[in-house]
C-alpha positions as CSV (number, residue, x, y, z in Angstrom):
1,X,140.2,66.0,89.8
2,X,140.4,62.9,92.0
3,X,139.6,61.0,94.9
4,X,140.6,60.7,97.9
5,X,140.2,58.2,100.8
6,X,140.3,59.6,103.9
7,X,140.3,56.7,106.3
8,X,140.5,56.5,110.3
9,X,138.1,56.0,113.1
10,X,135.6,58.6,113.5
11,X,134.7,57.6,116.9
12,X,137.3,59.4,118.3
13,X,139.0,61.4,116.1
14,X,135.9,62.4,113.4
15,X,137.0,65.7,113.7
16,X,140.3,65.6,112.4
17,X,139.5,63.8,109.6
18,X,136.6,65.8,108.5
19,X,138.9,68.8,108.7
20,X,141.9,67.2,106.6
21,X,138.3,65.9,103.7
22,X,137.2,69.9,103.9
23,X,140.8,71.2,103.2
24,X,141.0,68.3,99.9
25,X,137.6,69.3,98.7
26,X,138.3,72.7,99.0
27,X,141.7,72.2,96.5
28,X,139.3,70.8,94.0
29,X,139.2,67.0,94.8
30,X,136.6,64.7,96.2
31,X,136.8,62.4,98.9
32,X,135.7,59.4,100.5
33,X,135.3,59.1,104.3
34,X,135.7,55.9,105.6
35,X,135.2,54.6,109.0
36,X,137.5,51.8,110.4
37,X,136.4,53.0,114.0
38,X,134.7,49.9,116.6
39,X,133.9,51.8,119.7
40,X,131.1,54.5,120.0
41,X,129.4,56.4,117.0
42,X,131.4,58.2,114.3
43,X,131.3,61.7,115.6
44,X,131.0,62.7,111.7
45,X,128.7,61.0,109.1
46,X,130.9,58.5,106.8
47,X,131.0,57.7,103.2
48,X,131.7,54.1,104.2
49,X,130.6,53.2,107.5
50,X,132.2,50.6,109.5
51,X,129.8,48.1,108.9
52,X,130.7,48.2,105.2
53,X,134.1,48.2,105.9
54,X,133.8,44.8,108.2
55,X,131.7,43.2,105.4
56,X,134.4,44.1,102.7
57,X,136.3,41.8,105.3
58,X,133.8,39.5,105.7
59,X,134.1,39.7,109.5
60,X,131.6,39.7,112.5
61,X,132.1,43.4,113.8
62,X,129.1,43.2,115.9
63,X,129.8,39.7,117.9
64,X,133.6,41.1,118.2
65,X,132.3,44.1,119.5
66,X,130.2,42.2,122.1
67,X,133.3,40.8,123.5
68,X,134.4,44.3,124.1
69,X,138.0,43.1,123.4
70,X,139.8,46.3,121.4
71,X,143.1,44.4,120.6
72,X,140.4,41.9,118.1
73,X,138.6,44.8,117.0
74,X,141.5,46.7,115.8
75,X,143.2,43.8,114.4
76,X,139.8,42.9,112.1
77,X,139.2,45.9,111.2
78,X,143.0,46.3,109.7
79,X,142.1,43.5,107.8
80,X,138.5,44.5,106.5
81,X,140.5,48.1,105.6
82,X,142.6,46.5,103.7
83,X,140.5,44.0,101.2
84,X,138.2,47.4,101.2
85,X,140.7,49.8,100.0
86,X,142.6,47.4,97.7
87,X,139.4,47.1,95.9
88,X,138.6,50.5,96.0
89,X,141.9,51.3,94.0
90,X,141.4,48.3,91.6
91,X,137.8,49.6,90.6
92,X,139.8,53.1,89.9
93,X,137.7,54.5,92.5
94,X,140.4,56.7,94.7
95,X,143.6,57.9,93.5
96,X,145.3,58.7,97.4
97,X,144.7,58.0,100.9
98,X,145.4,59.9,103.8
99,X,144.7,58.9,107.3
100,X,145.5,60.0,111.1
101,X,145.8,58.2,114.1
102,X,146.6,57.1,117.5
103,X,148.3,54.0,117.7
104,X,145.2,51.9,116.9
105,X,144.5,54.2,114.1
106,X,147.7,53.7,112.7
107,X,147.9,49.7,112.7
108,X,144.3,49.8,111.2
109,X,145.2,52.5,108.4
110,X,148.7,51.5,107.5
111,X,147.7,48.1,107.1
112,X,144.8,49.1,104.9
113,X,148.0,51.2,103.4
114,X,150.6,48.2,102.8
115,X,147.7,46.1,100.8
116,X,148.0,48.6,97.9
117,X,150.7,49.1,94.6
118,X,153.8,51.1,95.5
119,X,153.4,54.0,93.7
120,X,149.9,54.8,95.3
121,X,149.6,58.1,97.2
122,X,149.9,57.1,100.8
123,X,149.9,59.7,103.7
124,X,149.9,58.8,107.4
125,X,149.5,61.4,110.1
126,X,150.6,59.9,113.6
127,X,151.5,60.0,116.8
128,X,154.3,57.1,116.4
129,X,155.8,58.3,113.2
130,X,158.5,59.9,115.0
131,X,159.9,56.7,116.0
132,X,160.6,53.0,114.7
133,X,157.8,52.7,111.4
134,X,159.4,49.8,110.1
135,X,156.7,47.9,111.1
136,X,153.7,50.2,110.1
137,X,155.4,51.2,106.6
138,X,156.9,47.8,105.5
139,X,157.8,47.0,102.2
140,X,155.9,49.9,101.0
141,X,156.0,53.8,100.7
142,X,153.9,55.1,103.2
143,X,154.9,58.5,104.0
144,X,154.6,59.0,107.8
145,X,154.1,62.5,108.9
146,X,154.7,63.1,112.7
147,X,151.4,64.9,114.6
148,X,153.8,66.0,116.9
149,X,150.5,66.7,119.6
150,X,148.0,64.0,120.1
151,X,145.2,64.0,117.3
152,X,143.2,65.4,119.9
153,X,141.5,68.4,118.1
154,X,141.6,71.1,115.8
155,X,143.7,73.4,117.5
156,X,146.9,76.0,116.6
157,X,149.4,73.2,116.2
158,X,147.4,70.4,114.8
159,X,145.3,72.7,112.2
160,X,149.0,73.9,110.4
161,X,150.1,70.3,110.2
162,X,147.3,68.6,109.0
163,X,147.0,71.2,106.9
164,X,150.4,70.4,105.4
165,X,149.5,66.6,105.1
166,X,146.2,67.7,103.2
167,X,148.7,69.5,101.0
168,X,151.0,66.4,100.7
169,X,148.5,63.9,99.6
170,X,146.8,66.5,97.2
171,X,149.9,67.4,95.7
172,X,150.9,63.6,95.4
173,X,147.3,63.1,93.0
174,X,148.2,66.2,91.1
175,X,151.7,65.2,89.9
176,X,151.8,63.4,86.4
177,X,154.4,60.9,86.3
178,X,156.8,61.8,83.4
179,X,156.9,59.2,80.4
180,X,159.3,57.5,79.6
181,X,160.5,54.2,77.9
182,X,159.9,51.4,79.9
183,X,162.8,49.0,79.6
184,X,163.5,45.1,81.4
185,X,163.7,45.4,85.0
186,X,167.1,44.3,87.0
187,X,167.1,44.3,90.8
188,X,170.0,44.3,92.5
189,X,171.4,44.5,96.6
190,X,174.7,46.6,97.2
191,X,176.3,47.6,100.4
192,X,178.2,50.1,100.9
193,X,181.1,47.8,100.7
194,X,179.9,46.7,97.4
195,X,179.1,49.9,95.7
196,X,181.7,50.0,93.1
197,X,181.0,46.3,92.0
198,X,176.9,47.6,91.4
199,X,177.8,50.7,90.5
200,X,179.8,48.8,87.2
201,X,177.6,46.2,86.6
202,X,174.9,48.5,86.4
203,X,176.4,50.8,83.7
204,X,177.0,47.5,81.5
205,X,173.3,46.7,82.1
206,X,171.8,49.8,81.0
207,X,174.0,50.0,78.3
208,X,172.4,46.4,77.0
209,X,168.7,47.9,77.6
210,X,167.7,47.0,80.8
211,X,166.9,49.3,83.6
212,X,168.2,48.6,87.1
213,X,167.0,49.1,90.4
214,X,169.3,49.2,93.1
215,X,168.7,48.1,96.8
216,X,170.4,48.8,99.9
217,X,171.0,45.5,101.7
218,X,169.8,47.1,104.8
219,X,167.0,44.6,106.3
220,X,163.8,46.9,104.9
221,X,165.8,47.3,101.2
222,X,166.3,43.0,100.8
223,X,162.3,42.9,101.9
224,X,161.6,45.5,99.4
225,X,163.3,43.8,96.4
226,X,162.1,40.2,97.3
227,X,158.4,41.2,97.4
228,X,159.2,43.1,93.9
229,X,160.6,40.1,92.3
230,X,157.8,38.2,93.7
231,X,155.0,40.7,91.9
232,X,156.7,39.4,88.3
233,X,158.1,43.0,87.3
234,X,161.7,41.9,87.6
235,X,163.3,40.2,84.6
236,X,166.5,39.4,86.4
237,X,168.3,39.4,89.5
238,X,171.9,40.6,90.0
239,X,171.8,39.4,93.8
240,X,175.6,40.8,94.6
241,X,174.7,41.7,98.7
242,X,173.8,38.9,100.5
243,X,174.8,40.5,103.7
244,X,171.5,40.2,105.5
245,X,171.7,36.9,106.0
246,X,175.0,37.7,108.6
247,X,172.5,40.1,110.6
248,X,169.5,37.3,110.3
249,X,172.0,34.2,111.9
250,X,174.3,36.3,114.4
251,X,172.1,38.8,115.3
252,X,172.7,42.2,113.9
253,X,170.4,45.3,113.5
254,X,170.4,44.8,109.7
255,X,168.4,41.8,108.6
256,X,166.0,41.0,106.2
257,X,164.5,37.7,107.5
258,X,164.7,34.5,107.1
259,X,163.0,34.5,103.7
260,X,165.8,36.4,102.1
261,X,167.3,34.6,98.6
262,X,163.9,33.1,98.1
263,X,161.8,35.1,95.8
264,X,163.9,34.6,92.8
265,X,164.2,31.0,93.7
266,X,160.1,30.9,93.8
267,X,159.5,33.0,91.0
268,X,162.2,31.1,88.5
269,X,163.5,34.7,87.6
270,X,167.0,34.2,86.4
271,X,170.2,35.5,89.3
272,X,173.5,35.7,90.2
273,X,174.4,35.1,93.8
274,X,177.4,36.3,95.6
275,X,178.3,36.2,98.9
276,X,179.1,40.0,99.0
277,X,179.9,41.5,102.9
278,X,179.2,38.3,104.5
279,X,182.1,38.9,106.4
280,X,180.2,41.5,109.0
281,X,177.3,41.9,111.2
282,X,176.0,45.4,111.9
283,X,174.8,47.2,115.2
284,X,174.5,50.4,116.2
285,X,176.7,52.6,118.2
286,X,179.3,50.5,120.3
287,X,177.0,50.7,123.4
288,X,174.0,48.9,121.5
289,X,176.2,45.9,120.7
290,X,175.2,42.9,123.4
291,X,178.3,41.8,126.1
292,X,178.1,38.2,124.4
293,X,180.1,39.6,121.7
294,X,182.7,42.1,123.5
295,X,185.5,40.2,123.1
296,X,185.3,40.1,119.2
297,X,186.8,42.0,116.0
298,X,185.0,45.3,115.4
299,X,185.1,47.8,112.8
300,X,183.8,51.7,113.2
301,X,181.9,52.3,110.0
302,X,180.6,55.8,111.2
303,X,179.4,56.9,114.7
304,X,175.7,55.0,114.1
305,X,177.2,51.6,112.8
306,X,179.8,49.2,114.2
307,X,180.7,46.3,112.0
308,X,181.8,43.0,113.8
309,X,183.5,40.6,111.5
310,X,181.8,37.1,110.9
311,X,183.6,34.1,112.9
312,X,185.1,30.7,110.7
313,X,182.1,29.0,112.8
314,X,179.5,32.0,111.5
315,X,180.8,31.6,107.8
316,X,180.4,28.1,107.2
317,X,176.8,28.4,108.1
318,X,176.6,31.0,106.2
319,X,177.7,29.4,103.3
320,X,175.6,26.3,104.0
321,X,172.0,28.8,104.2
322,X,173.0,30.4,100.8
323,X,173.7,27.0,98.9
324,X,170.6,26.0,100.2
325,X,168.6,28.9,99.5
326,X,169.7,28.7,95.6
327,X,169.5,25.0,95.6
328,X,165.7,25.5,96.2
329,X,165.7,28.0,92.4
330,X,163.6,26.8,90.1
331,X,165.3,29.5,87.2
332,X,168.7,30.2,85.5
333,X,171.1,31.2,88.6
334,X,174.6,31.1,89.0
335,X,176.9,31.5,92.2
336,X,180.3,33.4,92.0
337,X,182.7,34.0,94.5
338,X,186.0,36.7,95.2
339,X,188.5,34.4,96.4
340,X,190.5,37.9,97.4
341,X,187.7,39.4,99.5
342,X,183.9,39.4,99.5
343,X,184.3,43.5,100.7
344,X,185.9,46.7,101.0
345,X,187.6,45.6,104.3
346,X,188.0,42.0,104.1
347,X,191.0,42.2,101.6
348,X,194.0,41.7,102.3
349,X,195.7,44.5,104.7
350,X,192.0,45.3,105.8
351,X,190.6,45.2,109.3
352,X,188.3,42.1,108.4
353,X,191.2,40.4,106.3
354,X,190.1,36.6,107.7
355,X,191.4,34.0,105.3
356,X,190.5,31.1,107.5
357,X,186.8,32.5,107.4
358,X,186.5,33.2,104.2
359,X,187.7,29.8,103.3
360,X,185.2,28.1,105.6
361,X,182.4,30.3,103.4
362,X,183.9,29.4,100.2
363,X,184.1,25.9,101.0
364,X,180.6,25.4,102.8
365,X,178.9,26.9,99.6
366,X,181.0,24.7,97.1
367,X,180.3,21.6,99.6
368,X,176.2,22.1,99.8
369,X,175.3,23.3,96.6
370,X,173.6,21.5,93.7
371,X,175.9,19.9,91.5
372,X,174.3,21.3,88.3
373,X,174.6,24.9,89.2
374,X,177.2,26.7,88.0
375,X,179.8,28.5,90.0
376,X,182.5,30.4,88.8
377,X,185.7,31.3,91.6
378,X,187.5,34.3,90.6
379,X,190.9,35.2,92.0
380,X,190.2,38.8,92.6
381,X,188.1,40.9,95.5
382,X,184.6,41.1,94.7
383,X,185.1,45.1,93.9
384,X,187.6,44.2,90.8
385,X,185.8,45.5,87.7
386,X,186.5,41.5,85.9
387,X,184.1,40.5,88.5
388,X,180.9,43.1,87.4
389,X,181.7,42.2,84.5
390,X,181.4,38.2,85.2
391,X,178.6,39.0,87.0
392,X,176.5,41.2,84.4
393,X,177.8,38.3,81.5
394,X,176.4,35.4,83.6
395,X,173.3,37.1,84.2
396,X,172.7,38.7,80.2
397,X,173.6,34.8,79.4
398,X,170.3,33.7,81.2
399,X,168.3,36.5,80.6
400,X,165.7,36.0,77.5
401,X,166.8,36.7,74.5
């Protein structure tokens, strides 16, 4: 048997959330009703009220709420519901969370939500989950369940889905992870341009012991794996995608920040840097791509995602940001670059073939980075299975023994 939070404001929608707590209870587990709600009285009686939420915060609820201005309210309360529930699951007091919500609702509860471990049951039942959640879920894995209707009531639709989400969360506590050996983590970024280089270096890696975990280099996946290696559980980092970083300068749809190639740097956790598919910038379908850019070389990667090939101009400040990210690592790293073609497309006979701009990259990161960090050119394109392999060796080289 476990607990479960079941977190949202009661105010206005004490209903739904006292139907989801019945449906949990009635499977066999308890729960925890907690109000993050700042405008009249819970329609339901709490566990937690919301005056023990905004002391877990340590913030004035009642002089906010005197103000009358929602926008604060909701904001504090996000951040009372978080240092509340994170301590809730480090006492071992609730194994799962579930909330539902408006959009107010859902910035206070997925905030609470992004404060806790990945690997924590986390079920969110709103109104905006069948658009853009990237900013409500984060680095972390909430699972957003549409409501479809408002949660506006118990009625025929609402009662089967929130029904459902009852049945995800309790059938999230219930599963027992399987055991298994627990062996050195490796993260590493791929691309679809750079899956065969991953995909190699990866089976060298596990066949010396470590485990690997592989990210897509897709703006939310480079997030995902810095904040990892920033929690310590990584050992090393096989950083062969550094594509982001095209999206983050020119623009594109796919980028990660500008915080990217730091968290190994911080954390002194022993890399390799490449500059793998620096050579595009991704967008959407061709009519999502901005006029500024009509005149330049595209590349139809499927009907969702056009690939516009990095400019000499684009590469050497490219190639400037990534020395200087690594010159800032504080750990074991090394740089290593495919003179042939840092992707699928940029070799020779490919659309993105650019010798002059890949030059300009080469020769900005050689120019700018620290002289006692070693890089190592290969004459091949970064898919050729001598460079995994130069990768995984320079990486097992700084590794602890």
């Amino acid at each position: 048997m476990a607990t479960i939070a079941v977190l949202g404001t009661l105010d206005t929608k004490g209903q739904e959330h006292a139907y989801v707590a019945e449906l949990i209870r009635q499977r066999g587990h308890e729960t925890l009703l907690i109000d993050t709600g700042s405008g009249s009285a819970p329609t339901v009686s709490p566990d937690i009220s919301r005056q023990e939420v905004a002391a877990a915060g340590a913030i004035d609820l009642a002089g906010i709420l005197t103000r009358q201005d929602r926008g604060e309210a909701v904001t504090a309360m996000a951040e009372a519901s978080a240092k509340l529930l994170a301590s809730l699951v480090a006492s071992g007091r609730i194994q799962g969370v579930i909330s539902l919500g408006g959009g107010g609702g859902t910035a206070i509860s997925t905030t609470a939500m992004r404060a806790l471990p990945i690997g924590f049951p986390k079920v969110m039942v709103s109104t905006l989950a069948a658009g853009n959640v990237a900013p409500y879920v984060g680095t972390k894995d909430i699972v957003m369940i549409p409501s479809i209707v408002d949660v506006s009531g118990i009625n025929r639709l609402s009662r089967t889905l929130l029904a459902r989400a009852a049945g995800a969360i309790c059938g999230m506590v219930e599963m027992e992870i399987p055991a298994a050996e627990d062996k050195p983590l490796i993260a590493a970024s791929m691309f679809g341009n750079t899956t065969e280089c991953v995909n190699a270096a990866k089976a060298i890696l596990e066949k010396a012991g470590y485990e690997v975990l592989v990210f897509a280099a897709t703006g939310t996946g480079g997030r995902i794996m810095e904040s990892l290696i920033e929690s310590g559980l990584i050992t090393g980092v096989l950083d062969i995608t550094t594509t982001e970083w095209a999206d983050e300068l020119v623009g594109g749809v796919l980028n990660a920040g500008p915080h990217r190639l730091e968290a190994a740097g911080k954390a002194g956790t022993p890399a390799i840097v490449t500059p793998g598919c620096l050579d595009m910038v991704n967008f959407g379908e061709p009519a999502s791509i901005p006029d500024k850019f009509k005149d330049r070389l595209f590349y139809q990667h499927n009907p969702q995602v056009t690939l516009m090939r990095t400019s000499p101009e684009e590469c050497a400040k490219l190639g400037r940001i990534l020395a200087e990210k690594v010159n800032a690592y504080t750990g074991p790293v090394t740089v290593l670059l495919p003179l042939k073609a840092i992707s699928v497309i940029s070799a020779p006979g490919k659309p993105f073939h650019d010798p002059a701009a890949d030059t300009a990259l080469f020769t900005a990161i050689k120019s700018h980075l620290r002289t006692d960090i070693p890089i190592i050119e290969m004459e091949c394109a970064i898919n050729a299975p001598e460079f995994s392999a130069a990768c995984v060796e320079a990486l097992l080289a700084a590794l602890p023994k």
